[in-house]
C-alpha positions as CSV (number, residue, x, y, z in Angstrom):
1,X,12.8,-12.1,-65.6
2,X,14.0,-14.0,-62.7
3,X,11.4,-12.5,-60.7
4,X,8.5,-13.7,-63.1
5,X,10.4,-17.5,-63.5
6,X,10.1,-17.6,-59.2
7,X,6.6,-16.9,-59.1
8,X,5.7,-19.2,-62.3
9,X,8.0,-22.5,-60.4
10,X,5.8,-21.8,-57.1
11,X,2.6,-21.5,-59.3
12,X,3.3,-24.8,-60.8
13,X,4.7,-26.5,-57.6
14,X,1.4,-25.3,-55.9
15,X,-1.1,-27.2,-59.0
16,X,1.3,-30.2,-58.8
17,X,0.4,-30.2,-54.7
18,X,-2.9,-29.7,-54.8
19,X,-3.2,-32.6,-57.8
20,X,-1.4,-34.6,-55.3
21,X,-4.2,-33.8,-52.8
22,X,-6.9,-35.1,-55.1
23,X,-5.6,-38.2,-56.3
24,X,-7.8,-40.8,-53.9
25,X,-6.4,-44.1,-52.5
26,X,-3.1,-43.3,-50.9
27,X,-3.0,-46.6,-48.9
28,X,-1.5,-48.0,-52.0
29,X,1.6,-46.9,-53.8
30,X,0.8,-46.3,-57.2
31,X,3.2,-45.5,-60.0
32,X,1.2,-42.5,-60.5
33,X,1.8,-41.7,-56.9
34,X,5.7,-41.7,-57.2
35,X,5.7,-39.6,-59.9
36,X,3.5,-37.0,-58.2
37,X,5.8,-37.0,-55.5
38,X,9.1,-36.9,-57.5
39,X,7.8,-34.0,-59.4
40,X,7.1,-32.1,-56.2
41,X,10.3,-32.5,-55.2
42,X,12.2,-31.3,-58.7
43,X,10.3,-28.4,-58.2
44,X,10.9,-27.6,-54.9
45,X,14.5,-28.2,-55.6
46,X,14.1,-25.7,-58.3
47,X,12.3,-23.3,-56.5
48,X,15.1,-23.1,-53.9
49,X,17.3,-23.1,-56.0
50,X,15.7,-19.7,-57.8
51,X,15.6,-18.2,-54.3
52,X,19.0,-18.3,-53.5
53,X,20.2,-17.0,-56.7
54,X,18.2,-14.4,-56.3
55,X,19.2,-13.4,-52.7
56,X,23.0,-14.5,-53.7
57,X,22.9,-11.9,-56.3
58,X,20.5,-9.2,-54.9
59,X,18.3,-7.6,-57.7
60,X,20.2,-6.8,-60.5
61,X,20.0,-10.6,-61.7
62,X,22.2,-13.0,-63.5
């Protein structure tokens, strides 16, 4: 399971960057904007954070 929650976090973090990448206009900050980019990083955050429990506790999981 931890396996499958890794690769559904980077699938997510990847549509939330692309989505970024579409939204025109970045000369302004938009509230829109913010969030965007505050999402991003939560799931980064939780992406790494995935990662290292599952390097910290090899294979057989939590």
């Amino acid at each position: 399971m931890p396996k499958r929650k890794i690769l559904i976090l980077a699938v997510i973090l990847m549509l939330s960057v692309i989505n970024y990448q579409r939204i025109s206009g970045h000369e302004n900050v938009r509230p829109v904007l913010v969030v965007s980019l505050l999402t991003i990083g939560a799931l980064i955050a939780l992406l790494i954070v995935e990662i290292v429990k599952r390097i910290k506790y090899g294979k057989e999981g939590i």
